[in-house]
C-alpha positions as CSV (number, residue, x, y, z in Angstrom):
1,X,-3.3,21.5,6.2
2,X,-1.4,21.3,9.3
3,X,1.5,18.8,9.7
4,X,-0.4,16.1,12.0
5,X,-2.9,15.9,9.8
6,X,-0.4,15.4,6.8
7,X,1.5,12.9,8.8
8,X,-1.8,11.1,9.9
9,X,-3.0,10.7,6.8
10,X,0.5,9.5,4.9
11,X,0.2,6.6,7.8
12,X,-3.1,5.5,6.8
13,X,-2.2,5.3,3.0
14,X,0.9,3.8,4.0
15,X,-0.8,1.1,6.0
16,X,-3.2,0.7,3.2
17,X,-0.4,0.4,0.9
18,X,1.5,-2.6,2.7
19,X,-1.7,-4.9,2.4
20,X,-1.4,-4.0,-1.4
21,X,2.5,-4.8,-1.8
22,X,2.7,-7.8,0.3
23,X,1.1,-10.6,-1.9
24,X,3.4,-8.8,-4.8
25,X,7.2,-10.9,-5.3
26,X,6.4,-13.3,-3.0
27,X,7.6,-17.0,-4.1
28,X,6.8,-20.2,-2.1
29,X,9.1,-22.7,-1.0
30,X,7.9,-25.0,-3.6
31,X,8.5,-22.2,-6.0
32,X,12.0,-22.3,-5.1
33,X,12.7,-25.9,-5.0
34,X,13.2,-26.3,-1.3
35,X,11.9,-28.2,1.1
36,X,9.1,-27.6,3.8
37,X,10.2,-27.4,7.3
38,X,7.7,-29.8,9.3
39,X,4.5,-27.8,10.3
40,X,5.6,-25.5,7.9
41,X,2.0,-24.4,5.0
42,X,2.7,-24.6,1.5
43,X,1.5,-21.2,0.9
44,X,3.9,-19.7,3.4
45,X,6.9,-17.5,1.5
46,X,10.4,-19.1,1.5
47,X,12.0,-15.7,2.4
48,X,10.3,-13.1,4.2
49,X,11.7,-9.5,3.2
50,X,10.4,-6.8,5.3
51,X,13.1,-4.5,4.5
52,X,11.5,-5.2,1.0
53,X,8.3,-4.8,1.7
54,X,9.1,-1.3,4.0
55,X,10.5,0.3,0.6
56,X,7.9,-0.5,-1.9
57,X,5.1,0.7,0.9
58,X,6.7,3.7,1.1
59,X,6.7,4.5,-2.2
60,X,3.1,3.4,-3.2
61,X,2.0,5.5,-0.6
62,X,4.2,8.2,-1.3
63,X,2.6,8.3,-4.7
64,X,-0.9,7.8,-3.6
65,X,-0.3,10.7,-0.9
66,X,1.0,13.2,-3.6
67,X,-2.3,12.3,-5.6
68,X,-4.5,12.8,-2.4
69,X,-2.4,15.8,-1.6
70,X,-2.5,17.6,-5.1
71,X,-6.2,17.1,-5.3
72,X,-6.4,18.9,-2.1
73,X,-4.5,21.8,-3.0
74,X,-5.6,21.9,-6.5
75,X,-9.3,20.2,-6.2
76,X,-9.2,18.7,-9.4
77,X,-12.4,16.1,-7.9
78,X,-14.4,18.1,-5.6
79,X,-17.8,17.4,-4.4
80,X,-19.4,19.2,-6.8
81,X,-18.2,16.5,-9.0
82,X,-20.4,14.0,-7.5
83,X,-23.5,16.2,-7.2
84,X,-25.9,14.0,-8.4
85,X,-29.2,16.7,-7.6
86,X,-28.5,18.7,-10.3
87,X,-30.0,16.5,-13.2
């Protein structure tokens, strides 16, 4: 697999991977016992932490890569697996 491929590929798991991590460790301001700033929604987070949320993306999709990546050197789910003409 050449290296654009491999780095196109890691982007789209890790882009998948931040709507996964984002609803995870988030607390409300109510949550917290603060206060709401006017105009502020209740459901909005207290602290936003993209620093946070950077790390854990990149190690959910580092995971879900190697996965991805070991099943395509390796083939342990080919598609053979799903042949479903063979009954």
């Amino acid at each position: 697999m050449k290296w654009t491929s491999i780095l196109a590929i890691y982007t789209l798991f890790w882009v998948l991977s931040a709507f996964f991590v984002m609803p995870f460790h988030v607390r409300t301001t109510h949550e917290v016992g603060g206060e709401l700033v006017p105009g502020q929604a209740e459901s909005a987070p207290h602290e936003f932490r993209p620093a946070r949320i950077a790390l854990w993306t990149t190690l959910v999709a580092s995971v879900l890569f190697g996965l991805y990546y070991g099943n395509y050197v390796y083939a342990w789910v080919s598609v053979e697996t799903f042949d479903l003409t063979n009954w």
